[in-house]
Every structure is written in C-alpha cells, then in structure tokens.
Phi, psi and omega in degrees: 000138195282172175246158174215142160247137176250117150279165172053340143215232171342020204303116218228099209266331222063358208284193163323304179300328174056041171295160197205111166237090187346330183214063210234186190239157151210115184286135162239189185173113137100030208081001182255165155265121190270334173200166202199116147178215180261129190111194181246171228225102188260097189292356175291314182294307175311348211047089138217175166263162159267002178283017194262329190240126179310120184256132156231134202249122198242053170298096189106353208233156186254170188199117165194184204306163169282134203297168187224109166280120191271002211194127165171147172294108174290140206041046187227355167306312202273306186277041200256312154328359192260165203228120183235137154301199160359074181298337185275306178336297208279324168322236180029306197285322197269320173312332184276331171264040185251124185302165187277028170248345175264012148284333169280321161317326188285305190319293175300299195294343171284309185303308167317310174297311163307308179287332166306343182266336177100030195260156181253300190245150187238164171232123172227126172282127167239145192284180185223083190315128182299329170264033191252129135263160210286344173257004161273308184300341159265325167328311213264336194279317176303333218257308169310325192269321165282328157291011174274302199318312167344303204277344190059049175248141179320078175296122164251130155263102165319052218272156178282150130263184201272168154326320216267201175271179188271141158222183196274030150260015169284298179301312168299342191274293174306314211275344175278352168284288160344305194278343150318282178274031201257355160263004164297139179255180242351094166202166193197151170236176181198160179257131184265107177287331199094183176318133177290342175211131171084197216256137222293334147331329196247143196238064162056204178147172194283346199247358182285144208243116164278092184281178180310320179267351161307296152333302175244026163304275198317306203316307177325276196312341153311316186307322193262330192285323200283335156336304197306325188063079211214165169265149199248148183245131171202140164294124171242133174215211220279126186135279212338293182290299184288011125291346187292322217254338190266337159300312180200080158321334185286331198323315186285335178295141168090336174228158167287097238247156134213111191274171165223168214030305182084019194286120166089032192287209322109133171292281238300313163272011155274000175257333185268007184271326191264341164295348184260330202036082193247108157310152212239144154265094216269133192258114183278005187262339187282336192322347188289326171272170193283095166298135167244044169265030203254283167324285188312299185293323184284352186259032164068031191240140206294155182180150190211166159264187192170130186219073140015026188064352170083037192288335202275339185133001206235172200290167196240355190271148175306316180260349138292319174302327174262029169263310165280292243252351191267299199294324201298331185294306182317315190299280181335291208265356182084357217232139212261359191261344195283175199020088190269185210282343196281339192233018126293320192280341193285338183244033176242016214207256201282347183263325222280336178277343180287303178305342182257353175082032198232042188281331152000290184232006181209173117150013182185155179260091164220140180319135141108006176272161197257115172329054183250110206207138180261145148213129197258153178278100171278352199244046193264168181315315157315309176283327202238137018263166150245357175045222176289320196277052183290297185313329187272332186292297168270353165291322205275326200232004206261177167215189177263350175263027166255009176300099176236352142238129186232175192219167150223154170028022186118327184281152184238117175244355181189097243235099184050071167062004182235151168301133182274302164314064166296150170298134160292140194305310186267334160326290183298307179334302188298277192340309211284294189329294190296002158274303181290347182293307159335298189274019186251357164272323182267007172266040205258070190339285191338300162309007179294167121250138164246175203042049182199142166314323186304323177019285198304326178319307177338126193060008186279000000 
C-alpha cells in the first residue's frame, strides 16, 4: 500500500494532549499513521524517499480523525426523507417484506453517504423484527454488508437477535455468520439486543409500564446473548436498567456494553451506568423526548453521538448533529457555554472509539492508529478567518459540503470533494430502481401524513 503525506495543514491530533499544529504535517505508510507533527516531515530519519509517497497539500485546510457514527439502522437509510404516518411501524412492516438485494443496494448508499459526510466508521444495526423469519433476517445482513464493503468504509455490524428467547439454532446461525466474516478488514461486530426491556416498538416515557414477564424475558435474552462473548448493543429509556439491575445485577459484568438513546433515564440509573461504565450513544434527533445527557458526561460516563441514518427527520451532516446537541444543552441549562465545540468534536472522534472499545486503533492522528483521516476546506465564507481557532470555526460554522478529503485505512476514498469509488452501471441501476419503487408506496393516501401543512409535500 503507497504512503500520503498531508502537508501545510491545520493538524487537529485529538490525542491525549489535544495538540493542534498550525502548520503541520501527517505521514500515513503502510495504514498507519507513521508520524504526526509541526513543520515538514525529514523523511532522511526514516531512510525513505519521499518519492514512495502522494503529497497532499492542505493549505487552508484543517486535517483531523475521521468522524465516527455510533448509531444507524439497516434499510431505514433509503427511508429517512419519507414522510409516514406512524413511521416507525409501517418501515418495519415494509423492511421485512423487501427482498434482501434491496439491502445491498441501501448498503452502498448508506455507506456512500456516510463517507461523503466524513464519517469513516459507521455501526448499522439490524434489528431483528417480530414478523422477520430468521433466513430473510441473516440474508438482509450478509447482503447490506456486502454492499457497504464496496464503498470501503470501516463497518461495526449490530446483528439482531430475536424478541423471543434464542434457543440454539439461533445461535448456531449467528455464529457461522459472524465466522464468515471474521477475516474481513475494517469491519467489527457487535449483538443488537433492540430494547433492553419490553416490546421493540416502544420507546419508553414518563407513564411506562414493565410487566414481570417483560423482565425476565429480557434477563433470558441478555443471559444467551452474553453466552456469544460478543460486545452487546440496546436501546434504553426510563426503567429499563433499573428493574433489570434490582432483578439481576450480575448481567452487566463480562461484556463490552453500549446502550443508546438514554431517553427520560433516573439519576439512580445514570449513576449505575457510570458504575458499570457502559457507554451512552447519544441520538440527538431522538431529543423531543427528554436525554439527560449533560448528567451522563459530568459523571464521567464514556458518551458519543449516533445519527440514526437522519431517520427521525433530522440532518445527516455530522456538524450540524453536534450543533443540536450543543443548543439542546444550552437551552436546558440556560448557560450559552455547555457542550463547547472541543467537546463536540471529541464524541464525534476520540469518546466516540472509547464507546465502541476501538480507542486504540482509531478516533485521533496519533503513530500507530489505523489512517482514518479527514480534511475539511477553512476557507469558505463561513469559515475565515479562523486565525488560531480552526476547532471553533469549524464545529460553529463548517458542514460536510466544506469536506474536501477523507482516507479510511490508508485508502484515499475521497479526493477534493469527489467520490473515487464510481458507481457501476448496474450498481446505479439497482439504486434508482429501488427508489423508485419506494417511492411509489408512499404515494399510497394511506402512506401520507394527514393533518399537517407539509401534505402536499408528502412523498415527494
């Protein structure tokens, strides 16, 4: 694999130190990063030449890790613009009867999409639906996953497990899939239980009710799930952990956790989350219900963003997503200061590889981390001057259309704002077809919204 040096500019490292070097250099070489620092790079101390490596010249430009999605949905890409009644149902209802070649299609456009956006690694879950049989639902994930892989973007896969309990051709199922793919580079797995407690539909609220058989449904399926030795994924709101934890205490020990949305939670259970220390994936599009997540980050609980494919109706640009998630804290506390920009970008990058346990090898430009690397354009009308302050510029004023390179591993996938990775003739084909087919269901009156000014809009 060839080396790039990105030169001239802005380096924004994330490391421990959270150094920013103004004029600075970062070598990659072989998927790595090999060096990171101020100044030009005297390739004479390595014994190399530099004619082995692609100089990118970044003048104007901030150059820093590649962003990280904690959170998204398989086939909910293509439906995040569709304007539905009861939206979530009726997805659900139309994903489980969609043949699985229209998940490899979703795949590349989710995947396509994310990197156009500057995100490197994205995690898309699939749930695993009660009216879902069990060979469309391994089908749709080999089949999403081979259309991500196209794009060469860093995959974490959620695979669902069922509502019910697993019993072991459940298992025996997951595990030869998993093992299918376990010599694949950039990709990682993880187990989607869906709501940690009660039925996948429902997203918790100030009046929710757990019954008894609700309780130790989940304790089982935790119980089986954690058998896999796999790191585990769940949707949480108000409750949840605390009857599971006055029920069975033991659950949370032995695996790597990451709950999401956190929506209406209990101090009592944001203090037993930071006592397990179970990463919070936070959805800021989910915000109409109440996050406490202001209350999570000062107790010290590991916490990221996660943009749901921009499924709830909310924007898909990253920085804009920490932008909300910036105001909604502001609003709450009155204080024009909470979540400042250093620490938006930080649950977009280095907290965000700390929640996924992948802090290692990715989430900051530092030697020996795996080359996942961005460079944003400072010098649009929006941005300049930035002066000393390339982080307040761009988090307050930059977008993904100031996106003008992104690397994943080494690979240069987007190169002065254009995509490298053309579409194939049937590939677009496949793409279109299935939009339009999409969109000739929702033009369906049932598939409307009714009673809203947008009406006329619907389904366009």
């Amino acid at each position: 694999m060839g080396g790039y040096i990105f030169k001239n500019g802005c380096i924004v490292t994330m490391n421990p130190e959270r150094q920013i070097f103004s004029r600075g250099t970062v070598v990659v070489r072989d998927g790595e990063i090999a060096w990171v620092g101020d100044g030009e790079w005297d390739s004479k101390q390595n014994v190399v030449s530099k004619s082995e490596f692609t100089e990118i010249d970044c003048e104007g430009k901030c150059v820093l890790p590649g962003l990280i999605d904690c959170g998204g949905y398989a086939g909910f890409g293509y439906l995040h613009h569709l304007s539905l009644e009861e939206k979530e149902k009726k997805a659900k209802e139309l994903l489980c009867k969609l043949p699985t070649d229209f998940y490899q299609a979703e795949g590349r456009c989710v995947a396509r999409q994310r990197i156009g956006l500057g995100y490197t690694t994205g995690v898309i879950n699939y749930p695993w639906f009660d009216m879902e049989e069990k060979e469309h639902h391994l089908e749709k994930i080999r089949e999403s996953l081979n259309g991500q892989r196209t794009q060469g973007i860093r995959m974490i896969a959620g695979v669902g497990i069922p509502a019910r309990e697993m019993d072991k051709s459940d298992k025996e199922e997951i595990l030869l899939l998993i093992k299918e793919e376990e010599k694949s580079a950039r990709f990682g797995w993880r187990l989607y239980l869906g709501n940690l407690v009660g039925e996948q539909g429902r997203h918790g609220g100030l009046n929710k009710k757990t019954s008894q058989e609700e309780i130790d449904l989940s304790i089982k399926r935790i119980r089986t799930a954690k058998e896999l030795k796999m790191p585990l994924t769940a949707n949480v709101f108000k409750n949840d952990v605390a009857v599971l934890v006055n029920a069975a205490e033991d659950i949370w020990e032995g695996n790597e956790w990451l709950f999401q949305y956190g929506n209406d939670l209990t101090y009592r259970e944001i203090m037993e989350i930071a006592r397990h220390k179970i990463a919070i994936a936070h959805a800021v599009e989910e915000t109409i219900r109440y996050c406490p997540f202001a209350e999570m980050l000062e107790r010290g609980i590991p916490c990221a963003l996660m943009n749901e494919n921009g499924f709830r109706g909310g924007s898909l640009d990253p920085f804009q997503t920490a932008r909300r998630a910036q105001m909604i804290e502001q609003l709450r506390f009155d204080d024009l200061y909470y979540l400042p920009v250093g620490k938006q970008l930080e649950l977009m990058t280095v907290d965000a590889a700390k929640a996924l346990g992948m802090d290692k090898e990715i989430g900051s430009l530092e030697v020996g981390k795996r080359a996942d690397i961005i460079t944003v354009d400072l010098r649009r009308a929006r941005t300049t001057p930035f002066y000393d302050m390339p982080v307040h510029r761009l988090m307050m004023d930059g977008n993904s259309s100031h996106l003008m390179d992104v690397m994943v591993d080494g690979e240069l996938l987007v190169e002065k704002g254009k995509l490298l990775r053309e579409r194939m003739a049937f590939e677009e084909e496949q793409e279109d077809l299935w939009a339009q087919k999409l969109k000739r269901i929702l033009r369906r009156e049932r598939n409307r919204y009714k009673n809203t000014v947008g009406r006329a809009y619907a389904g366009v």
